[in-house]
VODRENVEX-963670 format. One line per field, with one value per atom (N, C-alpha, C): atom name; x, y, z. Coordinates in pm, whole numbers, plus 50000, padded with zeros to 5 digits. Atoms other than C-alpha are relative to their C-alpha. Layout:
name: (CA|...)
xx: (X|...)
yy: (Y|...)
zz: (Z|...)
END
This chain:
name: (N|CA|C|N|CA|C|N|CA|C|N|CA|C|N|CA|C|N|CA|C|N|CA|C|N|CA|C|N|CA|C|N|CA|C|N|CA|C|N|CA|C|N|CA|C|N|CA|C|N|CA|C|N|CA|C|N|CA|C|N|CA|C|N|CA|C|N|CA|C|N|CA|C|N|CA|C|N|CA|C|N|CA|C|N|CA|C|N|CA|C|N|CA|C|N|CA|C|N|CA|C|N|CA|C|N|CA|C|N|CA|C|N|CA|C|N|CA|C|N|CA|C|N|CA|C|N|CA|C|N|CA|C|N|CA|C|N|CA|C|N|CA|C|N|CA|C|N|CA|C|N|CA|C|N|CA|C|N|CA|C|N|CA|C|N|CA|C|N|CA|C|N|CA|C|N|CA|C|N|CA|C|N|CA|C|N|CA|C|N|CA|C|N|CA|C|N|CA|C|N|CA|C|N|CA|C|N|CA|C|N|CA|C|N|CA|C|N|CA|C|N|CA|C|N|CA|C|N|CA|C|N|CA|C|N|CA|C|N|CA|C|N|CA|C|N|CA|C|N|CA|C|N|CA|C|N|CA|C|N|CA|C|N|CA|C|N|CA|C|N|CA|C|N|CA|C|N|CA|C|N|CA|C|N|CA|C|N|CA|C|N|CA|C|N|CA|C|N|CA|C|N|CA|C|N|CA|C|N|CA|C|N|CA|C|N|CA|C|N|CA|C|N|CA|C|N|CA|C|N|CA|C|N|CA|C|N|CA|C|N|CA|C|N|CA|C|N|CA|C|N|CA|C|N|CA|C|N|CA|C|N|CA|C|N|CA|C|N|CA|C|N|CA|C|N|CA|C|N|CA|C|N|CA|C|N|CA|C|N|CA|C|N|CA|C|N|CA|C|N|CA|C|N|CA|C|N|CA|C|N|CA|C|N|CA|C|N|CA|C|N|CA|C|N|CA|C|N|CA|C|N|CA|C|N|CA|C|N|CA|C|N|CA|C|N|CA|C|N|CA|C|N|CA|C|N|CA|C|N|CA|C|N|CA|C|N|CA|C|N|CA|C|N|CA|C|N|CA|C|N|CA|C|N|CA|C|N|CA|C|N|CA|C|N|CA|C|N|CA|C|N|CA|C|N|CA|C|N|CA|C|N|CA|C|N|CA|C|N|CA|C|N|CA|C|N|CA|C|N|CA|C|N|CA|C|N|CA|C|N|CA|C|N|CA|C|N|CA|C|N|CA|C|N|CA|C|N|CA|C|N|CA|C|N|CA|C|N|CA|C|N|CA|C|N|CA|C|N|CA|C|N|CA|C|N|CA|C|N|CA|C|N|CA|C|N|CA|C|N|CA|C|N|CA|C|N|CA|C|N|CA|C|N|CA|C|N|CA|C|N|CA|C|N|CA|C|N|CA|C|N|CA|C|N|CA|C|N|CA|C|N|CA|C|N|CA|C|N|CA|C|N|CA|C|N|CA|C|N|CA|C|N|CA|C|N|CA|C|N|CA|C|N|CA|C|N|CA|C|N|CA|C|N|CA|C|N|CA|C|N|CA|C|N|CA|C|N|CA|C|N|CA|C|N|CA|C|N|CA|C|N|CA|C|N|CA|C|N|CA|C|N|CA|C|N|CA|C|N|CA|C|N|CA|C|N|CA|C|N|CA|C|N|CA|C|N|CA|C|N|CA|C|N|CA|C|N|CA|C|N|CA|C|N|CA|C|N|CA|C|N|CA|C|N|CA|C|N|CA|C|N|CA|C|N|CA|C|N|CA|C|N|CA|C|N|CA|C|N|CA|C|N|CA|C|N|CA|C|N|CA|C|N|CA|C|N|CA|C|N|CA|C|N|CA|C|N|CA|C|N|CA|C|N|CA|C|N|CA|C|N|CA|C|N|CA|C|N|CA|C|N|CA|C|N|CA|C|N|CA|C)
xx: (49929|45729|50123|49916|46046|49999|49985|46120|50106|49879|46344|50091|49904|46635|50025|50041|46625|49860|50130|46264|50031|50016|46186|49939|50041|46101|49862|50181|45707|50043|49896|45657|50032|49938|45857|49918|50085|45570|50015|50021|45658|49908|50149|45411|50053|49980|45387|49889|50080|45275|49859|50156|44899|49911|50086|44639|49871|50089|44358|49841|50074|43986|49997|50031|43896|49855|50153|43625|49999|49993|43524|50140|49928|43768|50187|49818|44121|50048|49882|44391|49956|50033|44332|50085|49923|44480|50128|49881|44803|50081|49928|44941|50029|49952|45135|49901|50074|44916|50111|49939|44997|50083|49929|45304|49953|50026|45244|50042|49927|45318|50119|49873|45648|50078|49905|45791|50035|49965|45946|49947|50032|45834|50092|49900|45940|50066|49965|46122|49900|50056|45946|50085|49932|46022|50117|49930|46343|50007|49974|46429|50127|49919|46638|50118|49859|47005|50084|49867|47287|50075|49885|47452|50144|49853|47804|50050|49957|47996|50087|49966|48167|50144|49905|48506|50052|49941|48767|50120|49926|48956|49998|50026|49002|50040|49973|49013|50136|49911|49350|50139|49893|49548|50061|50006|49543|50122|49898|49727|50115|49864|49997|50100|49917|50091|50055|49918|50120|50157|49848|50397|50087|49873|50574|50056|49930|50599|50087|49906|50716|50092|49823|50989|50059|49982|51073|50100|49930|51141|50094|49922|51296|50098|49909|51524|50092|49936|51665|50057|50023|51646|50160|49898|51871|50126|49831|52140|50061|49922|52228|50093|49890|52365|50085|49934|52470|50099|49947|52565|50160|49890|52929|50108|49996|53001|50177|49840|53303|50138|49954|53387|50070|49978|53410|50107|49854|53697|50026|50016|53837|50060|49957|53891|49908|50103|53563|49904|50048|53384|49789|50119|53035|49966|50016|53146|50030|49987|53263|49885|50093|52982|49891|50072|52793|50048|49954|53022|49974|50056|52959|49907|50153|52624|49909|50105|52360|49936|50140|52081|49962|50028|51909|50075|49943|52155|49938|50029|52067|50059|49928|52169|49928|50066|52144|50010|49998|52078|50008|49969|52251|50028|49923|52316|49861|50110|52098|49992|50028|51961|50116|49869|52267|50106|49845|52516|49935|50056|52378|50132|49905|52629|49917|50076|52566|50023|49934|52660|49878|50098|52557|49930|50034|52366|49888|50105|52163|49866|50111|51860|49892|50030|51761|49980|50031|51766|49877|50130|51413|50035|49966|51563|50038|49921|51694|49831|50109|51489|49996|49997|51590|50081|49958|51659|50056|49980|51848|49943|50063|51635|50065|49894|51869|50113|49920|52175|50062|50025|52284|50146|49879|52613|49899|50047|52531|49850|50104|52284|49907|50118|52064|49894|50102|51721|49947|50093|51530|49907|50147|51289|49882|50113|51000|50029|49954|50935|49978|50046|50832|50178|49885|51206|50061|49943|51437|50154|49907|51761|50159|49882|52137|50109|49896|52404|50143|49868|52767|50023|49936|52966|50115|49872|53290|50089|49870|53498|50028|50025|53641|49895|50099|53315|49857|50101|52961|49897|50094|52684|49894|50105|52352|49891|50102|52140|49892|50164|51734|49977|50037|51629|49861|50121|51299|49971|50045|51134|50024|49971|51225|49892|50125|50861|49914|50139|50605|49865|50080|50256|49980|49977|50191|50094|49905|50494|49931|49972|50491|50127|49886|50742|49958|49949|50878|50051|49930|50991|49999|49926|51169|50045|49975|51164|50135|49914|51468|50116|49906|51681|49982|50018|51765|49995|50023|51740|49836|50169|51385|50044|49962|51333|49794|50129|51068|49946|50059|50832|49879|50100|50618|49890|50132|50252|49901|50033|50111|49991|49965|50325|49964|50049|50271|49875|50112|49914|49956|50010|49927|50096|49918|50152|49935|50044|49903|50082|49871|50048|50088|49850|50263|50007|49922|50466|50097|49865|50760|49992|49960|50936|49994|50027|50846|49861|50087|50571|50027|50095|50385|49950|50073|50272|49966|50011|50147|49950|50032|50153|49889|50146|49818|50031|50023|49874|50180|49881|50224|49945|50021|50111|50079|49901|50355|49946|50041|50369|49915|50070|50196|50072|49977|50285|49906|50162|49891|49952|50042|49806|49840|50152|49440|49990|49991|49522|49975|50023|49501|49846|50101|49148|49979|50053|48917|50008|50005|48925|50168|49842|49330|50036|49971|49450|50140|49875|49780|50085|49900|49920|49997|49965|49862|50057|49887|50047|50122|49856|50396|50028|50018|50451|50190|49859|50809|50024|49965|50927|50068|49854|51207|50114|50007|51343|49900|50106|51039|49900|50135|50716|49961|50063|50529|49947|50092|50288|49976|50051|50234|49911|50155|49922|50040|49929|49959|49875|50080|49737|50045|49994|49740|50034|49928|49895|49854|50098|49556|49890|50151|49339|50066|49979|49304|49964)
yy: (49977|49384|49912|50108|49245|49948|50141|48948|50001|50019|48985|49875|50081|48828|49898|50123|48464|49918|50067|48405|49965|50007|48216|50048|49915|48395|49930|50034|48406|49902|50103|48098|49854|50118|47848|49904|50080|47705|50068|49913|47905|50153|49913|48167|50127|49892|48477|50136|49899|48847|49973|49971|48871|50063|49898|49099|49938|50039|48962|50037|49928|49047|50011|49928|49309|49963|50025|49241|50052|49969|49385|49931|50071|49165|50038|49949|49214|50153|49903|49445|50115|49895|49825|49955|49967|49867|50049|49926|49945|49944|50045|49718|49855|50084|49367|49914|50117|49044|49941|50028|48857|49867|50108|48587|49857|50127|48239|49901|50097|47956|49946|50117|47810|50045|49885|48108|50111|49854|48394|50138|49860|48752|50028|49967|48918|50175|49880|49274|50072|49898|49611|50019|49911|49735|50086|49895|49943|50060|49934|50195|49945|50027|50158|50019|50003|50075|50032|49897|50303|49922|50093|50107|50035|50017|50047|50118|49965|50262|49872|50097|50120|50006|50015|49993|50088|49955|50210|49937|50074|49970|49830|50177|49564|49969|50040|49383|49961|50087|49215|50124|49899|49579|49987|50008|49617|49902|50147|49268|50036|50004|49333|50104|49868|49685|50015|50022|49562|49931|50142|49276|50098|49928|49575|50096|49927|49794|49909|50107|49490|49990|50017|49443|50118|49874|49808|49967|50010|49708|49879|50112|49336|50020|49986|49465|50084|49883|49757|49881|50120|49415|49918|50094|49219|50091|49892|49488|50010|49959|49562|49896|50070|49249|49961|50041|49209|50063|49899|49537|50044|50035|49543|49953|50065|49335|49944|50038|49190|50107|49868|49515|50138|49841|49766|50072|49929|49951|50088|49850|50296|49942|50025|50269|49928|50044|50088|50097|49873|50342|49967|50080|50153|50094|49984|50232|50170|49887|50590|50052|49951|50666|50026|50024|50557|50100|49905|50756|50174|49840|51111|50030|49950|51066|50098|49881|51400|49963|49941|51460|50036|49947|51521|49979|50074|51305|49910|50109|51109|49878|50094|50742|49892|50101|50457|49862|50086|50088|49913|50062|49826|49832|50085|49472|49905|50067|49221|50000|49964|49218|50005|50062|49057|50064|49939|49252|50110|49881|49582|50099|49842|49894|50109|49854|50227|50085|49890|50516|50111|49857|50914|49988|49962|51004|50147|49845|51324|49967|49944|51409|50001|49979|51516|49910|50086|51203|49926|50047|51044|49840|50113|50686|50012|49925|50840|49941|50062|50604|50026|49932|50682|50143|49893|50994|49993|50045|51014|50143|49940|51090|50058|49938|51098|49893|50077|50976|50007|50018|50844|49893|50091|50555|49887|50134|50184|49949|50064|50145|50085|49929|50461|49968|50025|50452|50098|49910|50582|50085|49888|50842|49923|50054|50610|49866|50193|50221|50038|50032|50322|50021|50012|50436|49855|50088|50221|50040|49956|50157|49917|50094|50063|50008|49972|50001|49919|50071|49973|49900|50104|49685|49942|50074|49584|50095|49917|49891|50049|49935|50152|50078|49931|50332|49962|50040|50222|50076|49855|50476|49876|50008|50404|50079|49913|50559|49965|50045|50608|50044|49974|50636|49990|50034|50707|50017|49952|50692|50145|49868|50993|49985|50004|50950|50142|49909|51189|49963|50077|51141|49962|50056|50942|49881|50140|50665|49886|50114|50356|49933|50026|50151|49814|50144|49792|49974|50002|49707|49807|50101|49378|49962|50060|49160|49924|50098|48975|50114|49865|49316|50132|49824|49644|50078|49889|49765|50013|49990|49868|50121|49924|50071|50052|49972|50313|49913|50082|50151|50058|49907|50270|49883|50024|50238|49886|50101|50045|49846|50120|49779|49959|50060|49738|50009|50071|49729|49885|50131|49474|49878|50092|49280|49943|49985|49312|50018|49972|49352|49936|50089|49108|49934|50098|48894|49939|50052|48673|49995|49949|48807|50125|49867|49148|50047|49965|49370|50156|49848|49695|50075|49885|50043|50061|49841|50349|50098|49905|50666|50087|49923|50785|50172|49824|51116|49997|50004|51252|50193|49883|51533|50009|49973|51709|50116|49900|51886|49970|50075|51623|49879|50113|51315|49918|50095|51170|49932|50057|50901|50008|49966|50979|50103|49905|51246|49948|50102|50995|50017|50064|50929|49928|50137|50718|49889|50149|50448|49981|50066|50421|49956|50069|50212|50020|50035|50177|49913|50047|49957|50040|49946|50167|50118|49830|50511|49909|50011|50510|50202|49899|50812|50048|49960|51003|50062|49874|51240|50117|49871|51445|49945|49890|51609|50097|49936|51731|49876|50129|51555|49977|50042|51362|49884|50125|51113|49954|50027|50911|49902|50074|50753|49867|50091|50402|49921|50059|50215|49917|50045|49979|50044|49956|50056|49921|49971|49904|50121|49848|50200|50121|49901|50476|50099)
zz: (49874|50150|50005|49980|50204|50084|49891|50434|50065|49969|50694|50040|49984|50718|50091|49964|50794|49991|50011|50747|49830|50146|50405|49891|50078|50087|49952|50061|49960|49879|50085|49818|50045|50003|49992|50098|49944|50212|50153|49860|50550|50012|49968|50740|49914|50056|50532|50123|49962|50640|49905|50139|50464|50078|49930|50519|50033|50006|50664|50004|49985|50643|50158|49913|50877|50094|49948|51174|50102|49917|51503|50121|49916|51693|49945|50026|51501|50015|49959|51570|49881|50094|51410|49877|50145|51011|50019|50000|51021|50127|49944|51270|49976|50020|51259|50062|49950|51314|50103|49902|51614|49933|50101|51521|50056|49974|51497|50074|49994|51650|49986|50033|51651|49947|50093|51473|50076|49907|51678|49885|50053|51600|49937|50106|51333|50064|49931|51414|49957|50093|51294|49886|50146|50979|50015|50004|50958|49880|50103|50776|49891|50089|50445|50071|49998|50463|49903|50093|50293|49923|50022|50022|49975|49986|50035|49886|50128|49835|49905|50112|49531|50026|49938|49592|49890|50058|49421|49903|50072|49304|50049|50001|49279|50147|49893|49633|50047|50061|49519|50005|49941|49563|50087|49849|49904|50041|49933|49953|49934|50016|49694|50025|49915|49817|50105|49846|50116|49977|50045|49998|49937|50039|49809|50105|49880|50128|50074|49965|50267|49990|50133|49998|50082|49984|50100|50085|49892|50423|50042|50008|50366|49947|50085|50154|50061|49933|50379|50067|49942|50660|49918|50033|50453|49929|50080|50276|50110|49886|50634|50047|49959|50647|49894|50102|50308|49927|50065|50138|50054|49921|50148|50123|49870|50399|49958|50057|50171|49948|50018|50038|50022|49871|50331|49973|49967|50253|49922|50079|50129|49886|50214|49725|50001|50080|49685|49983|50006|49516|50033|49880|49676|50152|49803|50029|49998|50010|49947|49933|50022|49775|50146|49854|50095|50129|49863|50356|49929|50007|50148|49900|50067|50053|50087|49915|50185|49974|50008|50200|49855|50140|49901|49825|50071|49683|49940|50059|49439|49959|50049|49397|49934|50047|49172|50074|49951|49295|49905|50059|49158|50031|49943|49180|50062|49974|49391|50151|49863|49747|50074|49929|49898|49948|50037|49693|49937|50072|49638|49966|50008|49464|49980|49966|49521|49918|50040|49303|49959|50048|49263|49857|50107|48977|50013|49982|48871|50021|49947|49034|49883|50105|48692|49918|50063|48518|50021|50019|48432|50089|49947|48566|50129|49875|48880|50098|49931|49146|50164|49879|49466|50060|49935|49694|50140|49845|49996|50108|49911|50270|50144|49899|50556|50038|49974|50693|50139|49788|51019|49957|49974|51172|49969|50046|51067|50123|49928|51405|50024|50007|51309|49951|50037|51274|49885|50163|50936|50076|49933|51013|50000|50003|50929|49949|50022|50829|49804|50141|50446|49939|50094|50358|49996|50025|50200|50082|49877|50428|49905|50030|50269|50089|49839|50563|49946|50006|50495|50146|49846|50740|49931|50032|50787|49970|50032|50718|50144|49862|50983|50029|49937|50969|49946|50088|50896|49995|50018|50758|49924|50033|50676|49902|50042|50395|50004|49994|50424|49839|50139|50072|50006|50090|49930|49854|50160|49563|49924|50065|49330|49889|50093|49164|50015|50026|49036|49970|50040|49001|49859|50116|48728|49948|50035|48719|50062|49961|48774|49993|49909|48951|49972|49974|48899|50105|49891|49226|50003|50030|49176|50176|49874|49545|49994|50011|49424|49974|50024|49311|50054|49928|49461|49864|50153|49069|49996|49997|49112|49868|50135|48780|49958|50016|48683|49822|50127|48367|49974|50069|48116|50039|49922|48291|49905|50073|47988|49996|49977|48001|50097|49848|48356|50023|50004|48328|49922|50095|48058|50084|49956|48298|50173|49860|48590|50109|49841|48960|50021|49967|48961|49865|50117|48675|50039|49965|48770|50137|49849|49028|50072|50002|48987|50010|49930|49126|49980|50064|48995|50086|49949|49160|49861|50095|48985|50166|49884|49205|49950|50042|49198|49994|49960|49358|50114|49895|49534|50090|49921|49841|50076|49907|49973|50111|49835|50335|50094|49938|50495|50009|49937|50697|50035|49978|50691|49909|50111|50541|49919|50051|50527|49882|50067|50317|49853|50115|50032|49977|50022|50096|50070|49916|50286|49955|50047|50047|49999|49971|50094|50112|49884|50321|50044|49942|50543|49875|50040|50278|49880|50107|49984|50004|49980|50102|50009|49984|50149|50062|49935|50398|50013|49999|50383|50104|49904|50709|49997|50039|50578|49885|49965|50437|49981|50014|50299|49979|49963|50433|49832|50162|50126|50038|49999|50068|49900|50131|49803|49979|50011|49688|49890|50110|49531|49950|50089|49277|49947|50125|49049|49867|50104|48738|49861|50141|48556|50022|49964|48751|49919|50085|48523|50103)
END
């Protein structure tokens, strides 16, 4: 029988259950002797308890996915005050890139938090890291907190792009807290480099579902800080892992 919880295990010199002989005077078969002395009653028996499922992955995720959504958003946070701030002006091909960037443009990120450059590139290219999600004047808001945000300042007009990831499932993502060059990387390496190295910090996109804005959609075992949830132009969700989960 097991011993519930808090009483001491058979053995250690405290009162045990035991069966005692049977006589006209004791309690019928099949019920609990009366408790002792000095010892509070024990409960009834419950029924078995459901074990846990098995975690899906290491405890140690969770925390650093969070710190790269973070980045996500520290980095949008600080370009706004950084990203050509010295620059602003027509003939820097930075800030023009920035005033007729769409929707659905692709740009590269260059440079370091505080001095990020901007320029187009194809869609089509395998290196091709971010997408522009939408665009708005320097004091618009992103559709959501997961995009990434670059804000001209200091010229005559200031525009804001929301960028998100241009990943499929299957990459993995260097996302570098110290550089806006976040750069996709072969998944290998970055499991041989665990979640973090340096200054740099590892995803793999488990799963990318589009036409949804729910993060549950991931899964019960995903949490708030392992999605990354897009709004538009076309909803998407992407599922994030560890880059050592197979």
């Amino acid at each position: 029988m097991t011993v519930p919880s808090g009483y001491p295990p058979s053995g250690s010199g405290g009162p045990q259950w035991q069966q005692v002989p049977q006589s006209p005077a004791q309690a019928p078969t099949g019920y609990a002797p009366p408790p002792q002395p000095g010892y509070p009653q024990a409960p009834p028996p419950q029924g078995g308890y459901p074990a846990a499922p098995p975690p899906r992955r290491s405890p140690k995720v969770g925390a650093w996915i969070a710190r790269i959504v973070g980045i996500l958003v520290v980095i949008g946070i600080a370009v706004a005050w950084g990203v050509l701030r010295d620059h602003g002006h027509s003939g820097d091909k930075s800030y023009d890139t920035m005033n007729t960037a769409k929707v659905g443009d692709c740009v590269a990120l260059s440079g370091s938090t505080f001095d990020v450059k901007v320029a187009k590139i194809s869609c089509g290219d395998p290196a091709t890291m971010y997408k522009v999600g939408a665009v708005s004047d320097g004091s618009g808001a992103c559709p959501g907190p997961d995009y990434e945000s670059v804000t001209t300042s200091g010229g005559h007009r200031n525009t804001k792009i929301c960028l998100e990831l241009n990943v499929q499932q299957g990459d993995c993502v260097n996302i570098d807290k110290l550089s806006a060059s976040s750069k996709k990387v072969d998944c290998a390496t970055a499991a041989g480099a665990g979640s973090s190295i340096g200054t740099a910090n590892y995803i793999k996109i488990d799963r990318v579902i589009d036409g949804t804005t729910t993060r549950t959609a991931c899964g019960a075992d995903y949490t708030e800080n392992d999605t990354i949830v897009y709004l538009q132009p076309n909803p998407r969700v992407l599922c994030l892992v560890s880059p050592e989960d197979n």
